[in-house]
N, C-alpha and C positions, 0 to 999 in steps of 0.2 A: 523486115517482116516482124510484128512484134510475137512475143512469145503466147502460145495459147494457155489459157488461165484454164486451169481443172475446175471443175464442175459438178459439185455436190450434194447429193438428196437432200441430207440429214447430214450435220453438224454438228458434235456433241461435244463441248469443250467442259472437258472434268473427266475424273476417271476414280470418283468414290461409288459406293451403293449404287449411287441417282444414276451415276453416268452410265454404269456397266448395267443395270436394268434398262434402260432407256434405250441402249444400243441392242440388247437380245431382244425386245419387241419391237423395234426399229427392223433389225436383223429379219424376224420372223414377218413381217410383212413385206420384202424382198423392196427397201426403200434405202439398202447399201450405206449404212451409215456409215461414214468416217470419225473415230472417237480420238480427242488431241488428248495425249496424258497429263501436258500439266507438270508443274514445281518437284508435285508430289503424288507419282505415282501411285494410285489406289487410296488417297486422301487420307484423313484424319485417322483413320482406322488403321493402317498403317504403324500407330504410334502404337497401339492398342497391343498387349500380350496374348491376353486372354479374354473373348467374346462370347457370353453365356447368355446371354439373353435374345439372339436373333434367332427363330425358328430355324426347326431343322438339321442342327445340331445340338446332339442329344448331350454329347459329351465336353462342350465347348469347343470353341475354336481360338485360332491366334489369329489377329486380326490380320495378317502378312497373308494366310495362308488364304484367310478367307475373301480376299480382294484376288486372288490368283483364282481361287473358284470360281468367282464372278467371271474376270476377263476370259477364261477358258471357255466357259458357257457362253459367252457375247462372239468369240472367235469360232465355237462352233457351229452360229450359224451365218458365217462372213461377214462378221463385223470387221471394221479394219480399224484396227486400234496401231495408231503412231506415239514414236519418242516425239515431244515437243511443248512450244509455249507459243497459248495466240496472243501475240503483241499490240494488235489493233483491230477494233470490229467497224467496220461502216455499216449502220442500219438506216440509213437515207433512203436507201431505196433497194426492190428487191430485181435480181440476184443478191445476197446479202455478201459485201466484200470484207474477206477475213484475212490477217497478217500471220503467219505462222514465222516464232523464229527471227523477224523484223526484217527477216528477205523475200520469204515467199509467201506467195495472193494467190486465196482459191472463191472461187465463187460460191455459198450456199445457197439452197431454195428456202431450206429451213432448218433454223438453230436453235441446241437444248443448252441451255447454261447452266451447266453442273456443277461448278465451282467450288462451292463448300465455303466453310468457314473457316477461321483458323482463332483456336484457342488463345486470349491473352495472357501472358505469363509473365511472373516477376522479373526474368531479368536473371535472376543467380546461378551460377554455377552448377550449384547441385539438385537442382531443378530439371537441366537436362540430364546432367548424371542418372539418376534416379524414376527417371521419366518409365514409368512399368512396370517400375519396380516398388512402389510405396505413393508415386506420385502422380496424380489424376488429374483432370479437370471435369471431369463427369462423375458425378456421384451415384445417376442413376445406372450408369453404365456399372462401374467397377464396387459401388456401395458394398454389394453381397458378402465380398471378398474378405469384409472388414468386422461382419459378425462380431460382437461379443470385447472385441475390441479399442482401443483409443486411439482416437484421429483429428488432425488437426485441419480448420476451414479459414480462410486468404480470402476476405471480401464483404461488403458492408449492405450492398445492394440487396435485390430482391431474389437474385441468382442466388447469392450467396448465403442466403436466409431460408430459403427453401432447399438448397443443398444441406445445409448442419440439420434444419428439421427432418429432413428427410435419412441423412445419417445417422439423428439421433435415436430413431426406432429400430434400428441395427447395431447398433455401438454402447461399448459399456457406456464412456464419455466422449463428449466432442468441443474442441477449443475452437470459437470463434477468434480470426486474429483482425483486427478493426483500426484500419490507420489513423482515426482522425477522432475525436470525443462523442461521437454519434454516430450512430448507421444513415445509411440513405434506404435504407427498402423502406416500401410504406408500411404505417403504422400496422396495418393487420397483420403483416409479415413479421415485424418486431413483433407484437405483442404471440403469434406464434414461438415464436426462438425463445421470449421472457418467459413462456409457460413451460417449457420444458425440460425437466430440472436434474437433466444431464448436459444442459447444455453450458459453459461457461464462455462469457465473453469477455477478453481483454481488450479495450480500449486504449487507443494511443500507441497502439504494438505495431510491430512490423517485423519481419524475417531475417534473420539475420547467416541465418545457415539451416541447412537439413543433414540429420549427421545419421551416420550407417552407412558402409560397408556394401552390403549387396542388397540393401533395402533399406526401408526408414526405420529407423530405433528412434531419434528424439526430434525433437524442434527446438531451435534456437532464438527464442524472439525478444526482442529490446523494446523498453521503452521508450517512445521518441521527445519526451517531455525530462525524466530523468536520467536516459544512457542506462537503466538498470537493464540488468538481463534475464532471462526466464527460461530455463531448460525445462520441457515440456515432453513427456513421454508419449509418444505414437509412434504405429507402425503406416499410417496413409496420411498425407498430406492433400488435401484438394485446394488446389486455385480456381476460386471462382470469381473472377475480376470481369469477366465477359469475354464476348466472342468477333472477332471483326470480321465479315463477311466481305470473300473477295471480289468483291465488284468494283474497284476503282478502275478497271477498263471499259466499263461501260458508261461512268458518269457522262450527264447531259446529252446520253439518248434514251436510256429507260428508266422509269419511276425507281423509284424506292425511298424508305421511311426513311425517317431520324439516325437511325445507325449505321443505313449503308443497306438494309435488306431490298433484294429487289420486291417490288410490288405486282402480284398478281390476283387476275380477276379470281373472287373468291368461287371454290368448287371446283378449279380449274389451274393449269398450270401456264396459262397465256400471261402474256405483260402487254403493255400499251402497244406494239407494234405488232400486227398479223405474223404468221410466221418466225418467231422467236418465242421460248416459252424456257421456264425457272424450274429448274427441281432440286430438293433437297435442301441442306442446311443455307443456300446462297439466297433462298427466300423464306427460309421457317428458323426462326428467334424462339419457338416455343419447347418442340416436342426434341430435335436436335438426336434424334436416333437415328441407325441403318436402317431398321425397318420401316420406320416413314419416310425415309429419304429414300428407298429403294421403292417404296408405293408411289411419290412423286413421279420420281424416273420412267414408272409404268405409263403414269395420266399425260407425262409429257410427251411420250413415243406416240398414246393411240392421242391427245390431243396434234399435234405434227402427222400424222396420216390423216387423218379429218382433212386437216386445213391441205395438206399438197393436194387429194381427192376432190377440193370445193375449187382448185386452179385448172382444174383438166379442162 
């Protein structure tokens, strides 16, 4: 007799913003979500110290605490949030067949893919040392904290050129650090970062250390054409190298662009297949906040009530 396969509303695999709103209006329309938590319990936020900029908390928050808010409000109205990892999705056909763990198979009706993003990062040592403490990858996020101060930017692109200019209007000065003889962000983004004339950028450089104690005091950066070195005084370092969005479990069943973001119908949080639908950083390359990623989460629970409601 084979074993009976569980059988589930609502699917939410992630447990950032997106996931844990998605599941309380999920929750609140008695559609019994099931929430899998994923690598990284309460995602990217998680990394985060201190959260000033999401409504509602007047006095900040730490991002640890503030992903335990979330899950608590999502179990408050029977969300069922699991420890785990889905290993495998089959979207061929619906009931949608999901792997948890790479032993056990539940049946979904409909699934939110909350995933998130994961920051790229150099690589070094005191990169994760330091990680909350001086060292960011979000500018918009943590920028404030850097007032008046000197900070150092890791990237050449368009990310990274709109991170420095955007630090530059808070920061006494700000060091671009630039691998290769040239940026890659386009010209209007250069020509931004050239016009503002706290900004300096050293070309050919690269990282070589983050030095401090219980925060950043300096940067260490080499020239990779002469081996010189460059002690550079800051208390924030930002990597802005880009973002990889975790969707390699899903390749060659749902859309997505050039980098790996999934693709969904604009206005909406649906993808190519009925019944599956994207929120938060796992389909937005742009805005990359809680608070849009937590507005996603919302359009993806009442869009997944729509569609179960058009199957009755």
């Amino acid at each position: 007799m084979s074993e009976k396969v569980e059988n589930i509303e609502v699917l939410i695999i992630g447990s950032g913003p997106a996931g844990y709103t998605a599941a309380i209006y999920a929750a609140r329309a008695d559609l019994k979500p099931v929430l899998i938590q994923g690598l990284q319990p309460g995602g990217q936020l998680t990394t985060t110290t201190e959260v000033d900029n999401y409504p509602g908390y007047p006095n900040g928050v730490d991002g640890t605490k503030m992903m335990e808010d979330f899950k608590a409000q999502a179990e408050r109205f029977d969300t069922d949030t699991r420890w785990g990892m889905v290993s495998k999705v089959d979207f061929s056909k619906r009931p949608f067949r999901v792997e948890i763990d790479g032993n056990k198979n539940v049946l979904a009706q409909s699934v939110i893919i909350a995933t998130g993003a994961s920051a790229k990062w150099l690589g070094i040592p005191d990169e994760e040392r330091l990680n909350g403490f001086g060292v960011s990858a979000c500018a918009v996020c943590d920028g404030f904290f850097y007032k008046g101060q000197d900070v150092v930017v890791v990237g050449a692109g368009d990310t990274a050129a709109e991170e420095a200019t955007y630090l530059a209007k808070l920061c006494t000065k700000v060091t671009m650090l630039v691998r290769r003889d040239k940026m890659r962000a386009s010209k209007a983004m250069q020509k931004r970062v050239f016009n503002m004339n706290n900004i300096t950028v050293l070309f050919n450089h690269e990282t070589k250390s983050i030095n401090g104690d219980k925060g950043v005091e300096s940067v260490t950066a080499y020239n990779n054409q002469t081996n010189e070195e460059t002690v550079i005084p800051a208390t924030g370092f930002f990597v802005a190298i880009g973002h990889k969005p975790n969707t390699d479990l899903f390749k060659g069943q749902l859309d997505m662009d050039d980098n790996g973001y999934l693709i969904v119908e604009a206005g909406t949080s649906k993808t190519k297949i009925d019944g599956v639908f994207a929120a938060g950083d796992v389909a937005d390359h742009i805005y990359r906040q809680a608070v849009t990623s937590a507005g996603t989460g919302c359009m993806a629970a009442l869009d997944a009530e729509r569609f179960l409601a058009s199957q009755e």
